[in-house]
C-alpha positions as MATLAB code, in Angstrom:
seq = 'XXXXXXXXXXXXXXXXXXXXXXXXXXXXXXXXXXXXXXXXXXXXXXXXXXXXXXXXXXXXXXXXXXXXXXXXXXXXXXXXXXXXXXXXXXXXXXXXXXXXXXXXXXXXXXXXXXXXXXXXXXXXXXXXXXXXXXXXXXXXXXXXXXXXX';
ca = [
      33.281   28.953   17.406;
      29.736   29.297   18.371;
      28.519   29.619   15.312;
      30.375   26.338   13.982;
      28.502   24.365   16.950;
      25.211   25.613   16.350;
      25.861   24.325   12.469;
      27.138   20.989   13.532;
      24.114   20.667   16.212;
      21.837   21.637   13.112;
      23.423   19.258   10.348;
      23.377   15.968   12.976;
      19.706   16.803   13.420;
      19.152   16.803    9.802;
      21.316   14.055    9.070;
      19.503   11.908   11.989;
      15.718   13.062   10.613;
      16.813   12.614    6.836;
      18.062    9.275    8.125;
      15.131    7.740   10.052;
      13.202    9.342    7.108;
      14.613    7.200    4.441;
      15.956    3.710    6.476;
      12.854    3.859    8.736;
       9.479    5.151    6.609;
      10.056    5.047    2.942;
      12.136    2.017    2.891;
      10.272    0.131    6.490;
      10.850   -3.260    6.905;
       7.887   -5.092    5.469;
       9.382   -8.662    6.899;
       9.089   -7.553    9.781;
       5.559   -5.973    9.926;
       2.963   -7.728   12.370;
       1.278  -10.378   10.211;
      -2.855   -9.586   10.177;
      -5.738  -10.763    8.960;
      -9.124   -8.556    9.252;
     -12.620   -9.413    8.343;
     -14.928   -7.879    6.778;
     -18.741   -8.340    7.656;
     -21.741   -7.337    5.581;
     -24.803   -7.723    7.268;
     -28.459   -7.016    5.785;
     -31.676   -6.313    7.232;
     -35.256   -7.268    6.167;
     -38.364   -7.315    7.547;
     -41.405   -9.327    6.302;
     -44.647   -8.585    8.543;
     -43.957   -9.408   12.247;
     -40.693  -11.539   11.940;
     -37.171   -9.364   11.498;
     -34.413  -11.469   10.240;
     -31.290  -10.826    9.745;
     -28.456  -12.241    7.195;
     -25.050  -12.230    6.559;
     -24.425  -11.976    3.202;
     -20.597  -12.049    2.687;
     -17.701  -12.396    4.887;
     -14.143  -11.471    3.206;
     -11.015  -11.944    5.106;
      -8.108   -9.916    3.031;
      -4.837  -11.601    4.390;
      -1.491   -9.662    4.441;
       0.660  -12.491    4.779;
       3.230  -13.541    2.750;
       0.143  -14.821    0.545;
      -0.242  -11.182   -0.409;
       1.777   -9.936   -3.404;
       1.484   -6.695   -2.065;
       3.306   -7.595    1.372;
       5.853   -9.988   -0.824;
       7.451   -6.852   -2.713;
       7.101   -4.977    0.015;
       4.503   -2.195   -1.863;
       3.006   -2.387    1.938;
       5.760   -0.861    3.702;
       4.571    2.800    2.079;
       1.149    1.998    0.731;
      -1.972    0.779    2.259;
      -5.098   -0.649    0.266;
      -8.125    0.633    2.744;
     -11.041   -1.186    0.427;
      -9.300   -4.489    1.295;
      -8.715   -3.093    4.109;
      -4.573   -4.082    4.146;
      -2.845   -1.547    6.380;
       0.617   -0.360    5.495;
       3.019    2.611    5.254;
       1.414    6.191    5.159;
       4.291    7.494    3.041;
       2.803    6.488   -0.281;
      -1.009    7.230   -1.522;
      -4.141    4.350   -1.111;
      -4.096    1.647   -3.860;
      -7.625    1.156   -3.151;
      -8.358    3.447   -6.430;
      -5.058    3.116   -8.273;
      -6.511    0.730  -11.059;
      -8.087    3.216  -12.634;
      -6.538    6.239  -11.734;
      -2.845    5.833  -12.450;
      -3.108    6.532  -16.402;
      -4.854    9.765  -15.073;
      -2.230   10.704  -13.421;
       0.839    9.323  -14.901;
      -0.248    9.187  -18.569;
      -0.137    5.360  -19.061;
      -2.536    2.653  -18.342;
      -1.271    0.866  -15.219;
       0.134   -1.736  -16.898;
       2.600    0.213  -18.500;
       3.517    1.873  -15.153;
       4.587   -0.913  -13.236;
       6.811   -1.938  -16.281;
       8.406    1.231  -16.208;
       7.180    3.509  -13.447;
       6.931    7.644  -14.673;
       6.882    8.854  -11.186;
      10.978    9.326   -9.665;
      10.040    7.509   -6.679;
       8.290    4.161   -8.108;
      10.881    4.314  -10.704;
      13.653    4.057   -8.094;
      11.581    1.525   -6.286;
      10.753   -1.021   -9.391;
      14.052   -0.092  -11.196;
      16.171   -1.764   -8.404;
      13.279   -4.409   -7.785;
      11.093   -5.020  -11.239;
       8.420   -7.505  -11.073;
       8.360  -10.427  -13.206;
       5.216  -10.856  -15.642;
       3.307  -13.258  -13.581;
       3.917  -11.050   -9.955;
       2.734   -7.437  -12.212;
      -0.375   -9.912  -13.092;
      -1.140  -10.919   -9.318;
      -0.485   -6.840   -8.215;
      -3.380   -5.446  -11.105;
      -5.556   -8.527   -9.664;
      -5.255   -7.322   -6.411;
      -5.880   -3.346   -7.701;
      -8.773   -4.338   -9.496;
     -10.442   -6.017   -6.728;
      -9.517   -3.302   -4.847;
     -10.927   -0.702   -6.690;
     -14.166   -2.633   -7.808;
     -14.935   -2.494   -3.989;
];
């Protein structure tokens, strides 16, 4: 009888973990993530005799709205894209680099990939939700900006 209790204590905790696991972290609820916008500010220095000026060159704000492709298909809720500095889910790896590194490590250019994912995760995830030609144009946008930075 013990023995059956301390299974039943063991399989609830496993059920509950493998549960908030799945419902709460790889799937997340992008809709309902905190909407953010950060800035980014790049300043430069020069000095010419006396006078020290300085300049701000460029000033980016990366949205993640519902402007954001990324945020739309709900990529955020395990991925995050530091260079554009678009914080999401810790489950998946960067994007910032994923341009040019998925045929590395998937053996297709990424083009290919998010037509028909080779990893068993992304293949689950696109296979129930595929993107249309003009959204898988907007995502390798985003990825090349992203990894240009």
């Amino acid at each position: 009888m013990q023995k059956a209790i301390i299974y039943f204590v063991i399989s609830a905790l496993l059920g509950f973990g493998l549960g908030y696991l799945v419902f709460g972290v790889i799937m997340g609820d992008s809709g309902k993530a905190p909407q953010v916008a950060q800035t980014d500010n790049k300043q430069t220095s020069s000095a010419k005799g006396d006078k020290s000026e300085t300049k701000q060159t460029k000033t980016e704000t990366v949205s993640a709205n519902e402007d954001n492709i990324l945020n739309q298909k709900g990529c955020l809720g395990c991925h995050s894209v530091e260079s554009l500095n678009l914080q999401g889910g810790a489950v998946g790896p960067d994007l910032s680099k994923a341009f040019v590194n998925v045929e590395g490590k998937h053996g297709k250019p990424i083009e290919e990939f998010l037509k028909k994912p080779t990893s068993a995760v992304m293949s689950g995830v696109i296979g129930k939700n595929p993107l249309t030609d003009d959204e898988r144009k907007q995502v390798l946008e985003l990825l090349k900006q992203a990894s240009e930075k």
